[in-house]
N, C-alpha and C positions, 0 to 999 in steps of 0.2 A: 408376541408383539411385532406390529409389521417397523421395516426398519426402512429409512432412507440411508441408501449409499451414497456419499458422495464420493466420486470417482475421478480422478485425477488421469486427463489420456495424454498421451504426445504433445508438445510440440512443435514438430519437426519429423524425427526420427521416427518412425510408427514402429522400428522392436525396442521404442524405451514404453512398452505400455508393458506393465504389470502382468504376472502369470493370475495373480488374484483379481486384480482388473477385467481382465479379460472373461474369468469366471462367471464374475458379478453379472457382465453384461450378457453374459452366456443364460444365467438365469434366470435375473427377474423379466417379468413382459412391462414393465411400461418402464421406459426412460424417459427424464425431464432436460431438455438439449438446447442450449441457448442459439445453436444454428442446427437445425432439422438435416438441414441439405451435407452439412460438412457430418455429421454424425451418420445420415444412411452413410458416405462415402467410409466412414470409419468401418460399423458394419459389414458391409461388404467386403472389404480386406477382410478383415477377420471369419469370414463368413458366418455370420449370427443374421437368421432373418424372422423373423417374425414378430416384432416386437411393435409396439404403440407407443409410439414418437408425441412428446409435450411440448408444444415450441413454450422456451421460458427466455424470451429476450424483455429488454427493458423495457420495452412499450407497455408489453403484456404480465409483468412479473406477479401483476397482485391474483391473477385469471390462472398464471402456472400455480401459486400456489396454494390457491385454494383447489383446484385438480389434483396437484400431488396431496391434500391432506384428506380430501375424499377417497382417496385411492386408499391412502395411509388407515384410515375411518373401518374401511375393507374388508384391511387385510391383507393389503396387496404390498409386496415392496416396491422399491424404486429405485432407479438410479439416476443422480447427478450427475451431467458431464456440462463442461465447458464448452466454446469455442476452440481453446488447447487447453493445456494443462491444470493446474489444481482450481475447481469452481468454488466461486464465493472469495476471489482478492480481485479485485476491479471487476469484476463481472454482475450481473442479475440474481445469479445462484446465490447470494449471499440471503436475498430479501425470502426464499423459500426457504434455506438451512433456519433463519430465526423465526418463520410461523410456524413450521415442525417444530423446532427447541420447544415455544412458547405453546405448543398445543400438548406436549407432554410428549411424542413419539420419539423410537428410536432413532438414533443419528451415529453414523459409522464412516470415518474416513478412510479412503483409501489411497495411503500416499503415493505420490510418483512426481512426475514431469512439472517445474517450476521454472517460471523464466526469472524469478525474484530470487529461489533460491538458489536457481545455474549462475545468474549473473554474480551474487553474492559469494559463489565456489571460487572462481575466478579473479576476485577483485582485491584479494591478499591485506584485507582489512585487521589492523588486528585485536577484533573482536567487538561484541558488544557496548553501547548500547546504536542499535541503528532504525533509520527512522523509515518507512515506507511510504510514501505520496501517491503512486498509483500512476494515471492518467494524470499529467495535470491541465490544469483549464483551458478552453481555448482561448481564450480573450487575454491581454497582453495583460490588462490591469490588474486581473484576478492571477492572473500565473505571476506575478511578480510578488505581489502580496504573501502567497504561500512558500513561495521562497525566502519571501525576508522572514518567514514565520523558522522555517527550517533552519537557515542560517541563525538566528536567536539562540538557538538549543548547542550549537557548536558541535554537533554529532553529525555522523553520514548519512547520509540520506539515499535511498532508491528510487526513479522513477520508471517509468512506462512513457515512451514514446512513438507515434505515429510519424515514418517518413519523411510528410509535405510540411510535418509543424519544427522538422529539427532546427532549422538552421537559426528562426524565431526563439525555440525554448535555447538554444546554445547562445545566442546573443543575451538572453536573461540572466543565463546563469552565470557568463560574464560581467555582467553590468551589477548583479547582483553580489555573487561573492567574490569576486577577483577572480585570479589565475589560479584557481585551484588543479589537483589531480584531478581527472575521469575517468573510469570503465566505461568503454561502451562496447555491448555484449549484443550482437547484430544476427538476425537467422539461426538463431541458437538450435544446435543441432540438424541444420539443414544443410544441403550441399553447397550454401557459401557462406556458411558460418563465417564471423568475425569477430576476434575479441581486441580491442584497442585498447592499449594504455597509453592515455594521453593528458591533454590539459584542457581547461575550458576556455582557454584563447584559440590554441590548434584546433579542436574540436569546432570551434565557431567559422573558424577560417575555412574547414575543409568542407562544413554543412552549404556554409556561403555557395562556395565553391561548387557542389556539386549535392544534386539532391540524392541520398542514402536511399536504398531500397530495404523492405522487409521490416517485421517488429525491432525492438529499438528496447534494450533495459540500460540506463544511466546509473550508473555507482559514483555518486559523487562524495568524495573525502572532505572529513570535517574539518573544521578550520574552530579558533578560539571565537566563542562568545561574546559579540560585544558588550567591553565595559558599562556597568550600569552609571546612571546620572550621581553622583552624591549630593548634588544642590538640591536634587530630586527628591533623593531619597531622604537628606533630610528637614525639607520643606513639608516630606508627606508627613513626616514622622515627628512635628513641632503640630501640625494641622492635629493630630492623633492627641497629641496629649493635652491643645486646649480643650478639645470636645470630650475627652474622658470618658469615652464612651468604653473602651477596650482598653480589656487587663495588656502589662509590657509586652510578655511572650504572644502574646494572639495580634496587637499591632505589629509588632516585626516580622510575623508571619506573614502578613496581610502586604506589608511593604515591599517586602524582598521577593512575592511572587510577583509584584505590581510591576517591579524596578529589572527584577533578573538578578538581583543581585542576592550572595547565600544571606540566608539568618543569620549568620553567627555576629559577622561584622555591623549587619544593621539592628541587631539587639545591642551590641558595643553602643555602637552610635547613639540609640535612642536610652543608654545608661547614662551617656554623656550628656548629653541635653537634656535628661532628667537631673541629674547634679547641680549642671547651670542652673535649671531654671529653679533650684530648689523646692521640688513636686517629690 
């Protein structure tokens, strides 16, 4: 069975690329490459030529992969590569890994080079559960929104930042959760790497200040959840037991995902207002 690799390269550093990486691209003839032009340049370091280049950027993702699954149809293997490091986390590569999954073909990763998982080395978290955002939006409205989404969960969060958008996403994330800690994990592995432990106030001030060069990964530390409403919660849950539509445990479920607030307390609650109201 033909196999898609997906291949995890640099970056930054071009000797963090894999001895098996390297193989991969050593053998199969068609790579699927979400920039053609930085991929020959990989290539060529490594001296591997002859191969047949797929551009698979966002424009084009449904055209790469319907190419990669004819190839896959074949016979032929492939390989996935990014712009850097591991394809299919914010990138195009994600939309070809799931029509391969979905057409039934091999799928083989090959680990390496993460600026999610470098930044997350570095950011002395301690430990699970953490939340990934990726890119976030360009538009002020929509990036504020997915922040109040993340702040909700009271967990860490990751993002992906572009240079020209910092100083904008750093004033968000200010206005948004407070003066929280930050990681920012700057040229990761490149010759002016940067790792800063700082705050989202400093951070905003220093973005202001002056525009940051190179990729940009945010560690942002989680803060408490805010309190759910209980007027809310149990306005929802007196509404619940006129309409009688839903058994106790299935309304409390239904509330406390609505509210944020755990089950256990708003099954209490709606015990209580079940006694009142003698139901």
């Amino acid at each position: 069975m033909a196999t898609l690799f997906v291949v995890a390269t640099p970056i930054g550093n071009l000797d963090d690329l894999t001895p098996r990486a390297r193989r991969i691209l050593e053998e199969v003839d068609f790579i699927a490459a979400e920039s053609v032009g930085r991929t020959k340049k990989l290539l060529a370091h490594l001296s591997i030529s002859g191969k047949r280049l797929i551009s698979c950027r966002e424009a084009n993702r449904k055209r790469a992969s319907y190419e990669v699954l004819n190839l896959l149809d074949q016979g032929r293997d492939v390989a996935l590569v990014s712009d850097a490091g591991t394809p299919g986390i914010s990138d195009p590569g994600g939309a070809v890994v799931l029509a391969v999954a979905q057409a039934g073909h091999k799928l083989t990763p090959l680990p390496g080079a993460s600026a999610l998982a470098a930044g997350l080395s570095v950011a002395g978290l301690p430990g699970a559960p953490v939340t990934f955002l990726g890119f976030l939006p360009a538009k002020t409205g929509a990036r504020k929104k997915l922040l109040e989404q993340a702040k909700a969960t009271g967990w860490p969060f990751v993002v992906y930042e572009a240079p020209h958008r910092l100083a904008a996403t750093a004033a968000d994330l200010l206005e948004v959760l407070g003066d929280r800690t930050v990681v920012m994990a700057r040229e990761i592995s490149k010759i002016h790497e940067e790792v800063a432990h700082t705050t989202t106030s400093l951070l905003a001030e220093k973005a202001n200040a002056s525009q940051a060069k190179g990729e940009i990964t945010l560690i942002v530390s989680g803060g408490e959840p805010p309190q759910a409403d209980e007027n809310l919660v149990k306005e929802l849950l007196s509404q619940g037991l006129l309409e009688e539509k839903e058994k106790p445990a299935k309304l409390a479920a239904k509330v406390a995902a609505k509210t944020g607030m755990k089950k256990a307390p708003v099954y209490e609650m709606l015990m209580t207002l079940k006694n009142k109201q003698g139901t």
